[in-house]
N, C-alpha and C positions, 0 to 999 in steps of 0.2 A: 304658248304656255311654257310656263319654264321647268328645264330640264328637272331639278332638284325642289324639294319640300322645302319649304321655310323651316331651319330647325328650329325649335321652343325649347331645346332644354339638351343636356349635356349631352347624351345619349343619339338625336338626333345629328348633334354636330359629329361626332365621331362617327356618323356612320357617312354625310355628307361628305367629310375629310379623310376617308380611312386611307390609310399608307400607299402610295406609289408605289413605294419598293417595298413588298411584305417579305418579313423576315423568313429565311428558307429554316425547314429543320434539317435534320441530321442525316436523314437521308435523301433528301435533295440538294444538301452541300455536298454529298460525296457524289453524288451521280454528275452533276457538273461541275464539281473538279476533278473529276477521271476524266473529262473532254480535254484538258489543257496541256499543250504540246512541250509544257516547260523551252520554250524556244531560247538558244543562244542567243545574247543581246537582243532579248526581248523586246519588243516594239511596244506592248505596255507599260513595261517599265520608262522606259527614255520618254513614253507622253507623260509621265506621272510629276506633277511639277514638286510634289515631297519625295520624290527618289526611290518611293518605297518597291523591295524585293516582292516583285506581283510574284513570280513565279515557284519564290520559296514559299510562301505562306499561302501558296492553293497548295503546294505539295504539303506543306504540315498539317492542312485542313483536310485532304486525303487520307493522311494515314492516321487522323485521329487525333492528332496535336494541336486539337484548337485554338490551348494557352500558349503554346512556342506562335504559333502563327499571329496568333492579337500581339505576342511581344515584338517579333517580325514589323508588325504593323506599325506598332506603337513607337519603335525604335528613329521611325524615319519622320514619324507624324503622330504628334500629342493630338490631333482630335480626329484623329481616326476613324472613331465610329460616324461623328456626324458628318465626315468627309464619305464613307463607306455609301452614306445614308442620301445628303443632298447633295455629291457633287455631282456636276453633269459628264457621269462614265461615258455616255454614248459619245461624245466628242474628244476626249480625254482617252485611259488608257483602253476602254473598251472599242473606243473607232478608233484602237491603231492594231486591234488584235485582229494574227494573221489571217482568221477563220472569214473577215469580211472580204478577203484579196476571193475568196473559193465562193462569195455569193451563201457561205453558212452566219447564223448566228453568232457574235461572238460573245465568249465567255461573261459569266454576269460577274464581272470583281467588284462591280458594287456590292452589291448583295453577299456573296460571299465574305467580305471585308467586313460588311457588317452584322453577318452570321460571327464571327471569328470574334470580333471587338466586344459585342452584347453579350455574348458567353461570359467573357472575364470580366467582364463588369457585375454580371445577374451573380457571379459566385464570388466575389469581393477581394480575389487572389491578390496579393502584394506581388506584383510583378516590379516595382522601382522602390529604391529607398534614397532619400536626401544625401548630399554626399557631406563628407565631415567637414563639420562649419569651417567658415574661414576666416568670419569677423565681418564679410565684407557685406554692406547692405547694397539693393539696388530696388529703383523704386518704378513702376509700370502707370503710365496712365491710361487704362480702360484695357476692361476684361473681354475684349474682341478674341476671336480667334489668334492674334498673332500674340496678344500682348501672354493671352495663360498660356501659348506655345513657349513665349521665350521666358515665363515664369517655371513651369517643368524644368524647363533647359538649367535654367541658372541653379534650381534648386539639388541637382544632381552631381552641380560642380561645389554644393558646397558655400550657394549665396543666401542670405537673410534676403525676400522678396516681400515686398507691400506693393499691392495695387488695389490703384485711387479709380473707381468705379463710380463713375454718373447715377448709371441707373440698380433697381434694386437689384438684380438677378447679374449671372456673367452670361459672357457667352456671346454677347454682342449681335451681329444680323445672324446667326444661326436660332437663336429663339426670338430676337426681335424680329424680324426681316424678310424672313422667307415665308411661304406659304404654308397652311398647318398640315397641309397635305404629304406633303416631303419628310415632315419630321414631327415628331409631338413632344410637346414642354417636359412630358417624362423623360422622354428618351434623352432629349438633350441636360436636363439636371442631374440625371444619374450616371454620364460620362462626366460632368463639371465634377461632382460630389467626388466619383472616385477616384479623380485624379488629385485633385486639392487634400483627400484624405492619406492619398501613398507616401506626398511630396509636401505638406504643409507649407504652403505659401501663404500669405494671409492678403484676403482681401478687404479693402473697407468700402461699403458700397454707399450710395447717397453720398457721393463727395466726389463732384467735379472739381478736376481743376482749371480756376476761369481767371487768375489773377495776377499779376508778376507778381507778388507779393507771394502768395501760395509757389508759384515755380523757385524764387529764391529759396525760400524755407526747403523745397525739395532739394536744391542743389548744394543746401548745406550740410542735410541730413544723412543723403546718399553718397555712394560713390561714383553712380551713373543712372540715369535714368532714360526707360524704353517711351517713347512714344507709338503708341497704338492706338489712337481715339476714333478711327474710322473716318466715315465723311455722315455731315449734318444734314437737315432737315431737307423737304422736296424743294428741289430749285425752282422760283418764279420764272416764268414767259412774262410777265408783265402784261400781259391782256386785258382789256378789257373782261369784267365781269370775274375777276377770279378769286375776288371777295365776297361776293353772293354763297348766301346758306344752300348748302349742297354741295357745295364743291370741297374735296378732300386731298392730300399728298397722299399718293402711294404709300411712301414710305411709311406715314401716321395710321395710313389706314389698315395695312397690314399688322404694325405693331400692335394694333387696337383690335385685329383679327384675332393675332397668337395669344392677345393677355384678356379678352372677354369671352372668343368664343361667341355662344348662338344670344349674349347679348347684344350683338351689334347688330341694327338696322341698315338693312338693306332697302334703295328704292325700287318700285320696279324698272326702273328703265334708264340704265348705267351709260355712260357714254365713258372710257378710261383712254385717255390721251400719250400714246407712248408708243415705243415698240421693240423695247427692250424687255430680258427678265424678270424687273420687279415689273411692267403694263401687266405681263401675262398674269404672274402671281395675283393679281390687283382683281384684272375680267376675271380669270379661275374662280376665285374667293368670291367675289360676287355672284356668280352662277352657282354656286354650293351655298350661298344663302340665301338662293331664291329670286334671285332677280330673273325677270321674264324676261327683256330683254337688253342682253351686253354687248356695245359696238368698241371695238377695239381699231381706235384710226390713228392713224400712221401717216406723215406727211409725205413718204415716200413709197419707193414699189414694195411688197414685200419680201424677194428676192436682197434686197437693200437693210431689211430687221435685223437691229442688234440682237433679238432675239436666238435663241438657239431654234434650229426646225422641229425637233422634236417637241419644242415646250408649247410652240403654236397648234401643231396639230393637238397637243393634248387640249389646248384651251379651247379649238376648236369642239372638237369630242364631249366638252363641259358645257357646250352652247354658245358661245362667244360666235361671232360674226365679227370679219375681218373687211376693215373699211381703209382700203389703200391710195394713196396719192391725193391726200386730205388734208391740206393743214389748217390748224385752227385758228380763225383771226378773231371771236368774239362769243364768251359767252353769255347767253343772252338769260333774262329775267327783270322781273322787279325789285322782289327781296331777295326770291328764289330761284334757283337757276330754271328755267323751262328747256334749254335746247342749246346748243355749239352750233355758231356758223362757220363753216368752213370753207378754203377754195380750193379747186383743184390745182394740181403741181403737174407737171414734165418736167424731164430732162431735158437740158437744152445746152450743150456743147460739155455734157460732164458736171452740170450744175443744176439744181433743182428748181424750178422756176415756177411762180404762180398762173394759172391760167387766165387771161384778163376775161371778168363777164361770167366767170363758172361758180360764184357765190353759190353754197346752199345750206339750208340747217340739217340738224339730226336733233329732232325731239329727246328729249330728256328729263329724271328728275335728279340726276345725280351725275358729279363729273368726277372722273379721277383722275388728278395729273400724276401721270408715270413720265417725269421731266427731268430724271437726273437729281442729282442729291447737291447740294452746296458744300463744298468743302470749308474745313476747320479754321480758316484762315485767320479769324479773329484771336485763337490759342494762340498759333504759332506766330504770328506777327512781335508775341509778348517775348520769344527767346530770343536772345541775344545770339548775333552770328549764323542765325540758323536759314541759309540758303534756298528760297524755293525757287522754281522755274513756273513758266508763264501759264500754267495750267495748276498752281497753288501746290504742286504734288513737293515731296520734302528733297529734295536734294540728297545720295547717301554713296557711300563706297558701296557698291555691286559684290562687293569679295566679303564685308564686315556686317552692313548697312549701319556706317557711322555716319551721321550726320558733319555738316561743316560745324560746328560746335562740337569739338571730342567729348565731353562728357555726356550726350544726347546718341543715341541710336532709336532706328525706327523702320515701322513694318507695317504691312497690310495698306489700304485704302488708302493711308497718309501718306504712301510712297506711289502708290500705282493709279492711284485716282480712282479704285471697285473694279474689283477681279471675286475669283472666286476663296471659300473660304479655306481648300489645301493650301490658295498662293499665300495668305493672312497665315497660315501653321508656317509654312516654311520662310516665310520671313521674320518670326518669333525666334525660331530655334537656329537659323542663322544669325541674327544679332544678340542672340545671347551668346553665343562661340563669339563672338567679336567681341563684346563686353568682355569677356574672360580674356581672349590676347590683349585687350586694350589693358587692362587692370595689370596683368602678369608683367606685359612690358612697363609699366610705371614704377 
């Protein structure tokens, strides 16, 4: 039987989906931030990949200051909250806090962070203002986490920003992408809303950009332009049967998770092909819409998952069954998928090896490849000089993220190939400081 109700209507999904991290109030932000040893060169701070002062803004959440503390916050990382919300603290700055060396719990800076950030947001306080124009425009493609980090940025020094948006909403895999468990479409339009309302950048949504044509007009219009488009649709295995009705990308499936809710149909019995964070997000979501039963197989051991261990045991805990050392050579059906055959794997000198003879299926009415995203490759092929390496990631200086094209800088997914969404903040607000020495020294 399966773990969760089939929701039918809004109310059930919210109760299916309610928050991982529930927001603390006021007296349990201060009861766990009185645990925190404010430690010299803090160990959560240096795991923090936005830099941000963990230690000052537990201590301003302490004593009350919960707008000093979201500025704190804010100062180091424009999306703050939804970083507060879905990053994964437990491997980040929270497994490096020194309470774990003593076998204690450590400090929730998640939650915290996003106790601090929700506050200034729910009261509408003008914590930044634009800095005084400069004349100079810069133009962002796609409203991902990096790209509205280096729009903030730029609009602080005083830049005219437009960014050219695919899709209707911003925000990128933080409301497309992830699970609706971790965050809700509120939570994340009401940090887009007030940040875009303090710093007025303008976004125009419905407008990919997919043509040299459209990038020349950009290069004419601006004086630099940020690339931040993320990475595209679920990558094929090229398998047999993975055109057959029932089978789905991760990535779509989710999107189509965060923007319908408890309209999407679930089958009963999920097969999700993966073993990374968006598989889990994938089985998760399936078991919270009522799938009876979800097999989560992984062509290797599960010691070996890209997965985080905490996101498995949560999947686990949702109902998901963990199918290891599986790979899939065929999914099977007529129109429809019925079942994935797969064969068993070893290791065999450090290499993953198919078992000869261990063919077998896993019944099914539904597949989900959790196979990796396809990178943008067909944009960036269109800019002139613009250097990638053998994994399509963009080529950029480490110290600016200028691209081998000086007029082009770039950040998030398009440089690192899918990280998390603090790495997308802080490589926005880094190549926006570069834009600015690149502009100042011309």
């Amino acid at each position: 039987m399966a773990e969760y109700k089939r929701p039918d209507n809004e109310q059930d999904f919210k109760e299916n989906f309610k928050q991982k991290k529930t927001l603390m109030n006021d007296t349990q932000a201060y009861i766990e931030s009185s645990r925190c040893l404010f430690c010299y060169d803090a160990p959560c701070m240096n795991a923090c990949p936005a830099d941000i002062d963990i230690p000052l803004f537990i201590k301003q959440i302490n004593t009350g200051n919960k707008q000093g503390a979201a500025k704190t916050i804010y100062d180091s990382n424009w999306m703050g909250n939804a970083c507060g919300t879905i990053c994964p603290t437990e491997v980040l700055c929270e497994g490096a806090c020194v309470y774990t060396n003593q076998d204690s719990p450590p400090i929730l800076i998640g939650r915290l962070q996003n106790h601090a950030t929700i506050s200034v947001i729910k009261s509408g306080k003008q914590l930044y203002f634009p800095g005084e124009d400069n004349g100079i425009r810069v133009a962002i493609i796609g409203a991902g986490p990096a790209g509205i980090s280096c729009a903030c940025e730029l609009r602080t020094l005083g830049y005219t920003v437009d960014i050219y948006e695919a899709k209707s909403q911003p925000s990128g895999l933080t409301i497309h992408g992830v699970a609706p468990y971790k965050i809700s479409n509120e939570e994340v339009m009401a940090e887009m809303d007030y940040l875009q309302n303090q710093l007025g950048y303008n976004i125009i949504y419905n407008h990919p950009i997919s043509t040299k044509e459209e990038l020349k007009k950009l290069e004419s219009d601006y004086s630099a332009i940020f690339i931040g488009v993320g990475l595209g649709a679920t990558a094929s295995l090229k398998m047999i049967g993975e055109n057959l009705k029932g089978v789905h990308g991760a990535v779509e499936f989710i999107e189509e998770l965060r923007m319908k809710h408890s309209e999407v149909k679930i089958a009963p019995r999920v097969v999700v092909i993966g073993g990374g964070n968006t598989a889990i997000d994938a089985a998760s979501g399936s078991a919270r819409l009522g799938a009876e039963e979800i097999t989560l197989a992984y062509r290797g051991g599960k010691e070996n998952m890209g997965a985080y261990d905490f996101e498995y045991d949560f999947a686990v805990s949702s109902g998901v069954k963990g199918l290891f050392n599986a790979s899939p050579v065929e999914i099977i059906g007529d129109e429809h998928v019925e079942g994935v055959r797969f064969v068993k794997t070893k290791l065999v000198n450090g290499r993953l090896t198919n078992i000869e003879g261990s063919e077998f299926t896993v019944a099914c009415d539904m597949v989900i490849m959790a196979t990796g995203q396809a990178k943008q490759g067909t944009l960036l092929s269109l800019i002139d000089q613009l250097t990638l390496d053998e994994k399509t990631r963009i080529v950029v200086n480490p110290d600016t993220n200028q691209t081998t094209n000086p007029m082009y800088f770039a950040g998030g997914d398009a440089i690192n190939g899918g990280a998390e969404v603090v790495n997308g903040a802080y490589d926005g607000k880094l190549a926006a400081n570069g834009i600015h020495q690149w502009i100042t020294e011309q």
